[in-house]
C-alpha positions in Angstrom: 134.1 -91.1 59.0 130.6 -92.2 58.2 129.0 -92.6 55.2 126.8 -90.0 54.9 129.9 -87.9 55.7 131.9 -89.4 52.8 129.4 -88.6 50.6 129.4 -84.9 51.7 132.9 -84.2 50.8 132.3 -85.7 47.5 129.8 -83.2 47.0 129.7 -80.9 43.7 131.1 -77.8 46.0 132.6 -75.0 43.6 132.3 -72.9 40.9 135.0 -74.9 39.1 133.0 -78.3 39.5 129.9 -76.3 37.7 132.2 -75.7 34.5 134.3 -79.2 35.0 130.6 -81.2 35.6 127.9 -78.7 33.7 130.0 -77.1 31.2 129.0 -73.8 32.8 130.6 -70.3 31.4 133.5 -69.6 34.2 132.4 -66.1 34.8 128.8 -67.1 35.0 129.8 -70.1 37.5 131.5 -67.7 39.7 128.9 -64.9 40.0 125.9 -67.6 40.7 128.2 -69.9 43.1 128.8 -65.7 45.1 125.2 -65.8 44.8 124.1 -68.7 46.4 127.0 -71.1 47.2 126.8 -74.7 45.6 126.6 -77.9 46.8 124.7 -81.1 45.6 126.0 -84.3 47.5 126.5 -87.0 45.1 123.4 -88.8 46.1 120.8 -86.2 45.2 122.7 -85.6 42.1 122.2 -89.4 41.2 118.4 -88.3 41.2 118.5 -86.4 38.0 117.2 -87.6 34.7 118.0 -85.4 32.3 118.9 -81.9 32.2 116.5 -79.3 32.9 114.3 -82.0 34.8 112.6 -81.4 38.3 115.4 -82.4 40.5 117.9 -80.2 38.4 115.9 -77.3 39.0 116.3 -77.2 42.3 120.1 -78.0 42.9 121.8 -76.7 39.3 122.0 -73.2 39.9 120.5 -70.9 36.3 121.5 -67.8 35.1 118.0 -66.1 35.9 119.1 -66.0 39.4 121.3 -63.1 38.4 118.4 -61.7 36.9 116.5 -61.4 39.9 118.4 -58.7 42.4 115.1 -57.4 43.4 113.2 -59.5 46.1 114.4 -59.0 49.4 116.9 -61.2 51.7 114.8 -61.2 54.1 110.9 -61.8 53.1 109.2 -63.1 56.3 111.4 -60.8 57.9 112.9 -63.2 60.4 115.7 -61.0 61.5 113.1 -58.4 63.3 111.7 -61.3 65.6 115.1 -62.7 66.8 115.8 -61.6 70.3 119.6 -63.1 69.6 120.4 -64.9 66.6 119.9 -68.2 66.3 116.4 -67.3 67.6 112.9 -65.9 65.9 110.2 -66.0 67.9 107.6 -64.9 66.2 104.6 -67.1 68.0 103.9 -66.9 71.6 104.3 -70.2 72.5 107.2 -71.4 69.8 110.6 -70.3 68.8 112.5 -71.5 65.7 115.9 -72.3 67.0 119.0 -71.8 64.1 121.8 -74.6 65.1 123.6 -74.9 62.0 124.2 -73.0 58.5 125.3 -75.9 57.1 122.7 -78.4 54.6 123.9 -81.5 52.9 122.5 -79.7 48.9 122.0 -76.4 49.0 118.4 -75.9 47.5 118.0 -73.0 45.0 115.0 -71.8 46.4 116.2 -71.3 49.8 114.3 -68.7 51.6 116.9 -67.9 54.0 120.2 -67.4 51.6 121.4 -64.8 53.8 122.7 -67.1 56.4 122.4 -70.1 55.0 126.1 -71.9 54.0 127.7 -68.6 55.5 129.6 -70.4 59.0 129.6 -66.8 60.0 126.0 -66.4 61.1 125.9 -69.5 63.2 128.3 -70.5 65.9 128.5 -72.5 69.6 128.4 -69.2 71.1 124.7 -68.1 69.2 123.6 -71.8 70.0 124.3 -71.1 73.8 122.7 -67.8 73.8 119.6 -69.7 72.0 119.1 -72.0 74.7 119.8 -69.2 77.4 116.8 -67.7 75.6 114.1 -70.6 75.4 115.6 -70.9 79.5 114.0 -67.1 80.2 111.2 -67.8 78.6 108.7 -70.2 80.3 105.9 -69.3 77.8 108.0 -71.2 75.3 106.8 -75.0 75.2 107.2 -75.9 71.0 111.5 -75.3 69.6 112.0 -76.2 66.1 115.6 -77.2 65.4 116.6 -75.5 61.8 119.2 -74.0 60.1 120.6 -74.9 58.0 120.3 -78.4 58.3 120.4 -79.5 62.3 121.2 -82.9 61.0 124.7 -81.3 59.5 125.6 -81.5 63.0 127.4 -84.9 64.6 125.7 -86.8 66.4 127.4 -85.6 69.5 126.8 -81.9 68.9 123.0 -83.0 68.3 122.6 -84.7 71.2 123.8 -82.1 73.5 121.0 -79.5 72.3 118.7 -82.0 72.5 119.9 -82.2 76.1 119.8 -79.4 77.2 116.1 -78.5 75.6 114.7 -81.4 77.9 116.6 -79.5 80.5 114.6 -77.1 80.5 111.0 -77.7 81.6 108.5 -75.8 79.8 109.9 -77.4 76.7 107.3 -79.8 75.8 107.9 -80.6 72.0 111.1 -80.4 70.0 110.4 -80.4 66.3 113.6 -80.9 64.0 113.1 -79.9 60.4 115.4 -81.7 58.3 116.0 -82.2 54.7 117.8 -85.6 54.9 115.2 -88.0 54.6 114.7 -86.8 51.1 118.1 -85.4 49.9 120.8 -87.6 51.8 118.8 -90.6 53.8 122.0 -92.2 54.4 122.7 -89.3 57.2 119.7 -91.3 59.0 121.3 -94.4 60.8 120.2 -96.6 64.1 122.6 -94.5 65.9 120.8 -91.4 65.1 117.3 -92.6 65.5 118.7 -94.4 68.8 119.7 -91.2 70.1 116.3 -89.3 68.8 114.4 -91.9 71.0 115.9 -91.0 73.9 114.4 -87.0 74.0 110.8 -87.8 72.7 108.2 -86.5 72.2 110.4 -85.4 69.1 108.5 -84.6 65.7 110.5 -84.5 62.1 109.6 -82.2 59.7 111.3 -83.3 56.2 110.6 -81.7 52.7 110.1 -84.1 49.8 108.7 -81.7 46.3 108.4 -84.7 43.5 107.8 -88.1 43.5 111.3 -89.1 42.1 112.5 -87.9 45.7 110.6 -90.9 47.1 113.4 -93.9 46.7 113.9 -96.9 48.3 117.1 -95.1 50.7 114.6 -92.2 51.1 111.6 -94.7 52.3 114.0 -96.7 54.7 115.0 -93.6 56.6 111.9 -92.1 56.8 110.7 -95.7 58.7 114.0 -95.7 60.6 112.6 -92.4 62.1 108.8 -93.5 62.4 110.2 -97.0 64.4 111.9 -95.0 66.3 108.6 -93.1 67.6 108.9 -89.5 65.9 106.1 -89.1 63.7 107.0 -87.6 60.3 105.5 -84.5 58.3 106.1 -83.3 55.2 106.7 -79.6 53.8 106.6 -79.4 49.8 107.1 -76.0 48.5 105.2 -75.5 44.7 107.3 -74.4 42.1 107.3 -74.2 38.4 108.5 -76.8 36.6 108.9 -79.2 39.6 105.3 -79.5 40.9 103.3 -77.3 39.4 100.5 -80.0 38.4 98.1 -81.8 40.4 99.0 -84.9 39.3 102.4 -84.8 40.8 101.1 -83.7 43.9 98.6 -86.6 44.0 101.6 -89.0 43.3 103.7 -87.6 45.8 101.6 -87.0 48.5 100.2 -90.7 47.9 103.7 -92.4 48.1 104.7 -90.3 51.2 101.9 -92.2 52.8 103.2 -95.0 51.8 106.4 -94.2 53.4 104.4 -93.1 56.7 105.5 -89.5 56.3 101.9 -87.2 56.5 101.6 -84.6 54.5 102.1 -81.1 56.0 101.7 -78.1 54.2 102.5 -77.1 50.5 104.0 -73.6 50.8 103.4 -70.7 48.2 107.2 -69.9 47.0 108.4 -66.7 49.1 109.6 -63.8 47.4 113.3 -64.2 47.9 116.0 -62.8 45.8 117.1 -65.0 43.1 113.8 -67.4 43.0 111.3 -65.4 41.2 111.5 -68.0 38.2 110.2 -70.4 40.7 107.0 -68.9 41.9 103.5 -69.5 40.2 100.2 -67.9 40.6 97.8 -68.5 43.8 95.2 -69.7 41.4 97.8 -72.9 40.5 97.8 -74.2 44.7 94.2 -73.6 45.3 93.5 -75.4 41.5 95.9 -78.3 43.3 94.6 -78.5 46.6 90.9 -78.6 44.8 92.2 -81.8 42.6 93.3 -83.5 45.9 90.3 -83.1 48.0 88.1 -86.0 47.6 90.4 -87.5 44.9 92.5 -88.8 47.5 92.8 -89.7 51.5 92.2 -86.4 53.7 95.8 -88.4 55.2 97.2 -87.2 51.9 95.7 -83.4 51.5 98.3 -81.1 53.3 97.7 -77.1 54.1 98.4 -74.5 51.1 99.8 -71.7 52.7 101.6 -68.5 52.3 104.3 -67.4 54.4 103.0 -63.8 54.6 106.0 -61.6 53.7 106.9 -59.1 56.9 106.2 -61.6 59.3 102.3 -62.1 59.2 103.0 -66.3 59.8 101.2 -69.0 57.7 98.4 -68.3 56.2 96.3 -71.4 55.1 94.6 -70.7 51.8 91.6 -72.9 50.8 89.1 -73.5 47.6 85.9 -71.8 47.4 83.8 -74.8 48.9 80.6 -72.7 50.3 79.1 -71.0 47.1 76.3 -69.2 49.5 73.1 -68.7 51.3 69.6 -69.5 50.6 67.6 -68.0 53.4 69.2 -70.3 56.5 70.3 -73.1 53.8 73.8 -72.9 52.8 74.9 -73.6 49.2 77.9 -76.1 49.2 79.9 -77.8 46.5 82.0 -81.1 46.8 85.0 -82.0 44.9 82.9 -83.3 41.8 81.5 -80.0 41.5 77.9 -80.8 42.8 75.4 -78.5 44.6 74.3 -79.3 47.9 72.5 -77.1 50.7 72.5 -77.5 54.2 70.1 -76.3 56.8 71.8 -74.0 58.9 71.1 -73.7 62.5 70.4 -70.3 63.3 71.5 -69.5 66.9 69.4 -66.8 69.6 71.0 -63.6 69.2 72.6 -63.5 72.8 73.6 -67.2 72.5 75.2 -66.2 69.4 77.3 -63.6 70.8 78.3 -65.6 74.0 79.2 -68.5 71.7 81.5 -66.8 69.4 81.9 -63.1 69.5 82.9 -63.3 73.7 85.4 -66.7 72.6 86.6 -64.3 70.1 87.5 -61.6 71.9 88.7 -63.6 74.5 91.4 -65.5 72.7 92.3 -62.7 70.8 92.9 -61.2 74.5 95.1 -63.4 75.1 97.1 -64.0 72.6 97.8 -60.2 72.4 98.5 -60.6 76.6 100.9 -63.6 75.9 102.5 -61.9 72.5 103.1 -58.7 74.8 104.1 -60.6 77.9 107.1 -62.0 75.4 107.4 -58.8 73.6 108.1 -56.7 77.0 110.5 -59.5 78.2 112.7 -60.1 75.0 112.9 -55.7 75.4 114.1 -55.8 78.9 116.7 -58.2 77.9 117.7 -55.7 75.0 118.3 -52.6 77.9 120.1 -55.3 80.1 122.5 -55.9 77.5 
């Protein structure tokens, strides 16, 4: 058994560990553990300060939880766009692929509850039927490996679906989004990174929210995984009381340059059950992203977006940086605030229509020929079965 391993069954894993550990009420335990079941490998749980503090939030499970039955289970309504089920495919030219249910801490704002830590939802026979899918479907070049954690699976399991993606040729890029770098680095090891190397190109999508996440184990794996040729992103998610403030973003998104991971996106909380306590107002990102522009490296300054509930996809969201026009000039600001104009080109009528309204139309022609062309096909597989 390896370490990382080890540590997992050490985890805090029950109910009765929240009232043995926390000195949580039994009852209470119970109902938020049937909730949203809890682990927190002993690692991640080494993290914490003090009680209350921004890595507690978002592994000790809180009463409000219970108070919010409200939200859906479903808010980017995933389940609609999944042909089978370890698939959505939602883009034309990218599916997310579900291998696992399993992740290494269980993160209290988890957008996808439903399935996630439930073995139920996920088996060999759904990962089979996956990669049957991206097989039929040749407009499919970008799979995202998620879950779940697709690091929770050996390294044997992992390699086989990694296997079997290059298989196939119109996969061109296998993204794997994994939480391990940040929450239990030890899972990354040179027999991992050895075994990544071999199905490039391979891109690793991690999720780091504070700077207290960024430790010495955490900034060894993450250049374990850059040496080993997979360049590494990062996906924050803003939440109240964890990093909520532009100067923790600043500091965070400075030290994961540090660590050679580029900032990604910071994601607007979704609106899934049990998390409303987490979610602040759009005016706090954009007031973020405003204090990181130009106070930073553009390295450093990731996409604010919204996960548009009922399946709309990410929508980047951005400070107000033109003010308006002056006749052809147009009124800009910079990030101290100052007024600048530009002289605008103003483009011939016809020119101006073959240059962008005809581009327009055209890509909007076919990404509805491409989303249909997918659409049609995942139907007729519906009849056949």
């Amino acid at each position: 058994m390896e370490l990382w391993q080890e540590m997992l069954r050490q985890s805090v894993d029950s109910a009765k560990d929240l009232v043995e550990r926390f000195n949580f009420d039994r009852e209470q335990a119970e109902r938020l553990n049937k909730l949203f079941h809890i682990r927190v490998n002993p690692y991640y749980l080494s993290l914490i300060r003090y009680p209350g503090d921004p890595i507690w939030l978002q592994c000790i499970p809180d009463k409000v939880e219970l108070e919010d039955q409200n939200a859906p289970e479903d808010p980017l309504n995933e389940d609609a766009d999944s042909p089978v089920p370890s698939i959505t495919h939602r883009y034309p030219d990218r599916v997310l692929f579900l291998v696992t249910s399993q992740c290494s801490m269980y993160c209290r704002f988890c957008t996808r509850k439903r399935k996630v830590s439930d073995s139920s939802k996920i088996n060999s026979k759904y990962i089979q039927d996956g990669l049957d899918y991206i097989a039929k479907h040749p407009e499919v070049r970008d799979v995202v490996l998620s879950g779940g954690d697709p690091l929770m699976l050996t390294d044997y399991a992992l390699e086989r679906i990694l296997a079997s993606l290059r298989e196939i040729p119109h996969v061109e890029i296998i993204r794997l989004g994994t939480k391990m770098p940040c929450v239990l680095p030890q899972r990354i090891t040179p027999k991992l990174c050895k075994i990544v190397k071999k199905y490039h190109p391979v891109y690793i999508n991690t999720h780091f929210n504070h700077p207290w996440e960024c430790t010495p184990e955490a900034e060894r794996a993450c250049a374990m995984l850059a040496d080993a040729g997979c360049p590494v992103g990062n996906q924050a998610v803003l939440m109240k009381g964890v990093n909520d403030d532009p100067e923790i973003m600043l500091e965070l998104h400075r030290k994961l340059l540090k660590m050679r991971v580029r900032p990604y996106y910071i994601y607007q909380a979704d609106l899934t059950k049990g998390t409303n306590h987490f979610r602040t107002p759009v005016r706090v990102g954009l007031e973020i992203m405003d204090k990181l522009r130009g106070h930073t490296s553009g390295l450093a300054i990731p996409y604010y977006v919204i996960d548009a509930p009922g399946g709309g996809g990410k929508i980047p969201l951005l400070p107000q940086y033109v003010l308006g026009r002056s006749g052809k000039d147009i009124i800009l600001r910079n990030y101290k605030y100052e007024i600048f104009t530009y002289p605008d080109v103003e483009a011939e009528p016809e020119k101006q229509d073959t240059i962008e309204t005809k581009f327009k139309r055209k890509r909007k022609a076919t990404y509805k020929k491409t989303y249909e062309k997918s659409k049609k096909a995942r139907e007729l597989e519906s009849i056949g079965k």
